[in-house]
N, C-alpha and C positions, 0 to 999 in steps of 0.2 A: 863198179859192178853194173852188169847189163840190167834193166829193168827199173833201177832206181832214178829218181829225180837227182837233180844237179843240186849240189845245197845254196838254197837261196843268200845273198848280200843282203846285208840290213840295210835300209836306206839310212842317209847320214842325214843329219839333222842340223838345220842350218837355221842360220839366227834372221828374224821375217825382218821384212824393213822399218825398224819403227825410228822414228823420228829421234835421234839423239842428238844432246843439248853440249855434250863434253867430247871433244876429239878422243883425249887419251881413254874416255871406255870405250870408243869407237873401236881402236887400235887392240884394246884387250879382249874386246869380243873375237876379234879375226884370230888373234891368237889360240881362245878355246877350240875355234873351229879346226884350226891346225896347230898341232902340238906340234908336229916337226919344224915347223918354218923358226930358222932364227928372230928374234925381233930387236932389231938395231940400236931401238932406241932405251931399253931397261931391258934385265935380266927377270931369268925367271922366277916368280914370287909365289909364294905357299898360295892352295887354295884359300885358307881361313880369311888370309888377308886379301888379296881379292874380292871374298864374297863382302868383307866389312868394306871396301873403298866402293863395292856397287851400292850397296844401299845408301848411304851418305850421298852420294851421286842422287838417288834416285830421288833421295828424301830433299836434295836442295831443286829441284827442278819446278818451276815455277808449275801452278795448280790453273786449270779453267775457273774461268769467272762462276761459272753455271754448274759448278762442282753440287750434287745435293750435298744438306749437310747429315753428319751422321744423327740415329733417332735417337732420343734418350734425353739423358742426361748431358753435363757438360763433357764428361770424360768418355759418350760414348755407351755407355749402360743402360739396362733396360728401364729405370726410372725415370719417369716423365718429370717435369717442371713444368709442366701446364703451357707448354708453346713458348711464343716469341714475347715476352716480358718487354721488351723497351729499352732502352740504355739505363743502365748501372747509375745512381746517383754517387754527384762525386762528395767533398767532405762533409761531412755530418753535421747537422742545421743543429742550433739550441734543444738540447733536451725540452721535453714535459716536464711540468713538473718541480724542477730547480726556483732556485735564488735568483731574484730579479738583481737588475743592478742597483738596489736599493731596497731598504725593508719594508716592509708591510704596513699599511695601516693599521693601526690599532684597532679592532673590534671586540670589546667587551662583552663577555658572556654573563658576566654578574652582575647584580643588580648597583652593589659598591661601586665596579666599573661604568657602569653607565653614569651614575652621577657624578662619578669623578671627571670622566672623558666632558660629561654636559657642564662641568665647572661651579657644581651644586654643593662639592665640597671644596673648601680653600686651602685645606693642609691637612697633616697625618695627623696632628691633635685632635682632631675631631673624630677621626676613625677611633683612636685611643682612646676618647674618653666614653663614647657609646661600645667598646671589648668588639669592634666590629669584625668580623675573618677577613685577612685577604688571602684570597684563592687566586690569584693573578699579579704578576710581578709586575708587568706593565704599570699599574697604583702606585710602586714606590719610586721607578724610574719616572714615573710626572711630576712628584711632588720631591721629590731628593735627587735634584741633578748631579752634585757633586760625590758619589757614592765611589769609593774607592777598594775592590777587591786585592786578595793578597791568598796565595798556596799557602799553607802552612806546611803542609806534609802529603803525600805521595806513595802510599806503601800497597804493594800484595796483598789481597788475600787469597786464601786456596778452600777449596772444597772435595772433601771423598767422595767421590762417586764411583759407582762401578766399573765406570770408563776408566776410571785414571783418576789423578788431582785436575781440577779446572781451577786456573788463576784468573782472577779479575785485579784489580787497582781501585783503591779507596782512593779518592780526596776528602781535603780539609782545608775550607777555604771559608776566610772570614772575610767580613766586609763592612765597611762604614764612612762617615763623611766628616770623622771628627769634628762634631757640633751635635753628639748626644744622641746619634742612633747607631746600631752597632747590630748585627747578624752575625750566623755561623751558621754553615750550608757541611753535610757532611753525605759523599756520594758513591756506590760504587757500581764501576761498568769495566765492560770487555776491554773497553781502551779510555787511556789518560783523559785525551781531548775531550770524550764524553764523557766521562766523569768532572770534570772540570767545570764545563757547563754545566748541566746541572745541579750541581753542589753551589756553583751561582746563584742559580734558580733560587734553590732552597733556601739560601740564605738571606736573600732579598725577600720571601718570605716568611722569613723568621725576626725579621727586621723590629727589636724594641725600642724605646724610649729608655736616655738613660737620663739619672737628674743627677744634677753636678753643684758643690755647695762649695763652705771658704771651711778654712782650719780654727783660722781665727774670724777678725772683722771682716765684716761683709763690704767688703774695698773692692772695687772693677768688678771683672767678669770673674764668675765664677770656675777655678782652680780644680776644685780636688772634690771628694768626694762628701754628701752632705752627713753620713752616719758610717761607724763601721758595718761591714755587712761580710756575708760569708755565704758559700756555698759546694754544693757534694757530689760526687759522681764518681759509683764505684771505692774505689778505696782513697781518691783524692779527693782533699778538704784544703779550699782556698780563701782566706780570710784578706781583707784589703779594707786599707785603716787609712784616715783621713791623714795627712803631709804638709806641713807649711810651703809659702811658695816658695819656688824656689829650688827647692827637694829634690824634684823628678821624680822619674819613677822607679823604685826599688822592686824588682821583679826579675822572672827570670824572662830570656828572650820571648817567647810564645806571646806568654801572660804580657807583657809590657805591650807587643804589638796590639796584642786585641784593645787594652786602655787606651793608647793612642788613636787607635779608630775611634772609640768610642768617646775620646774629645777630653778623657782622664788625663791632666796633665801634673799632679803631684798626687802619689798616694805612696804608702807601704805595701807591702806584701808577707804574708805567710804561709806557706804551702807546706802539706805533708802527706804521708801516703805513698805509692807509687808512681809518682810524679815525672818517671820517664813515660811512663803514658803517655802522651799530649793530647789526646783526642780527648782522655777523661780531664784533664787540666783542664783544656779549653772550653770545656760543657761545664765544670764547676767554675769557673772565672766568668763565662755566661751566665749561670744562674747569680752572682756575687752581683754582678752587675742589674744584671734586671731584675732584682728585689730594692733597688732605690727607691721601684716607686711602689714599696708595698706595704710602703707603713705612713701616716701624716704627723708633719712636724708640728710645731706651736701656730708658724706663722700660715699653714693649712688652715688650720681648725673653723676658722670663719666659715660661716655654712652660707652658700651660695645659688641661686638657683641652676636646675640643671635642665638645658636645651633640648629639645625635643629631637627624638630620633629620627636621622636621616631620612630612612626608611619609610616611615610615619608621616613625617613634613610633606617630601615629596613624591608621596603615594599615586596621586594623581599624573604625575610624569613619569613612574616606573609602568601604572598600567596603557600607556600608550605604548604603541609597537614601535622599534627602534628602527629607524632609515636610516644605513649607510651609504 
């Protein structure tokens, strides 16, 4: 029609020179530019895939040195890290804190321990016959090298709570150097291993004196035990009766073990009650035993002077301050 403009051509849009790294996107560009032109060397392939083989392309093309880097974080994000931090340290130095490769000095917090450690006392007889506390295990590991522990038992227990049941683990661990001292440690925690330890602990704290007599004549080293005795826990009652040599020990497994630590090498046994208990066995066979020394025999009675306390003696060396 007369008067109207001629309808404008789009300009065609052509790919600017930029520097490319790969021939064949080279060859694939010319082709976007003309759809018509056969291309000799590949057929023709879906856009999608194209657009994925450009990017791959563009993503392996080597980066300028002087690239900034992006702000942020490490991914890019608006959260700072506070700048250029330094290089990454590599494997991980010794903890704080931990186990050396060797244990610790002993540092005594008690007064007992300080004289023991200062070598003020000679042996556990002296603690025993001034009823002294120990509050530190350390004391019975200086003076009883040879101390032998033993699990007896390992059980569950549970607790109602509103959460749910919470199970912990009881131990039951006795301990002794068969030559007349004897302990029984009883513990419970989240896990075995800590349980275990501790009921160590305990028990090396619980550590008595036992005294050991004959059946008949008073021949060698003392056998068996010097009176009958007995003791209670719960509804178990364990009696244990002196044994000529020879005998062993008439008991059941528990109970025999704990006399064997305890250096008991011929006696009887009587038990009754609910004696699959072991825990209450073991506590009445403990009291059985450490009542030896709660009565005086004939050849006691001799009255003898009694040694000045610890305590007392070396008063003047507890009130100095201690240097480690």
């Amino acid at each position: 029609m007369a008067g109207q403009n001629p309808p404008q051509q789009r300009p065609q849009h052509t790919t600017p020179n930029l520097p490319i790294f790969n021939p064949s996107l080279q060859l694939r560009l010319q082709n976007l530019e003309e759809p018509n032109r056969p291309n000799p060397s590949s057929t023709h392939e879906p856009t999608s895939r194209l657009f994925r083989t450009l990017t791959h392309t563009m993503a392996d093309a080597p980066k300028p040195a002087d690239a900034p880097k992006p702000a942020g974080g490490p991914g890019g994000g608006f959260a700072s890290r506070g700048g250029d931090r330094g290089p990454r340290r590599g494997r991980r130095g010794p903890r704080r804190g931990g186990k050396g490769d060797g244990e610790k000095e002993w540092q005594p917090v008690t007064k007992l321990g300080r004289l023991v450690k200062a070598e003020k006392i000679k042996n556990m007889e002296e603690i025993y016959l001034h009823s002294l506390p120990i509050k530190e295990y350390q004391i019975v590991d200086h003076f009883l090298k040879d101390l032998k522990d033993e699990v007896m038992k390992i059980k569950p227990v549970q607790k109602q709570t509103r959460a749910g049941q919470r199970t912990r683990f009881k131990a039951i661990v006795v301990i002794g150097d068969s030559n007349g001292h004897v302990g029984l440690g009883i513990k419970t925690s989240k896990e075995v291993a800590t349980a275990i330890r501790a009921a160590i602990i305990i028990a090396k704290l619980s550590v008595v004196p036992i005294r050991r007599g004959y059946w008949g004549s008073s021949l060698n080293e003392p056998h068996s035990l010097p009176a009958k005795e007995s003791g209670k826990c719960g509804s178990v009652s364990v009696r244990l009766i002196p044994a000529p040599r020879g005998t062993g020990l008439v008991a059941s497994p528990a109970v025999k073990r704990l006399l064997q630590l305890a250096g008991v090498q011929d006696a009887y046994t009587s038990s009754s009650g609910s004696t699959k208990t072991l825990e209450n066995t073991l506590k009445a066979t403990f009291v059985a035993v450490g009542n030896t020394y709660g009565f005086l025999t004939p050849n006691l009675w001799k009255e003898r002077g009694l040694p000045r306390n610890p305590l007392e003696e070396f008063g003047d060396f507890l009130r100095t301050k201690p240097v480690y």
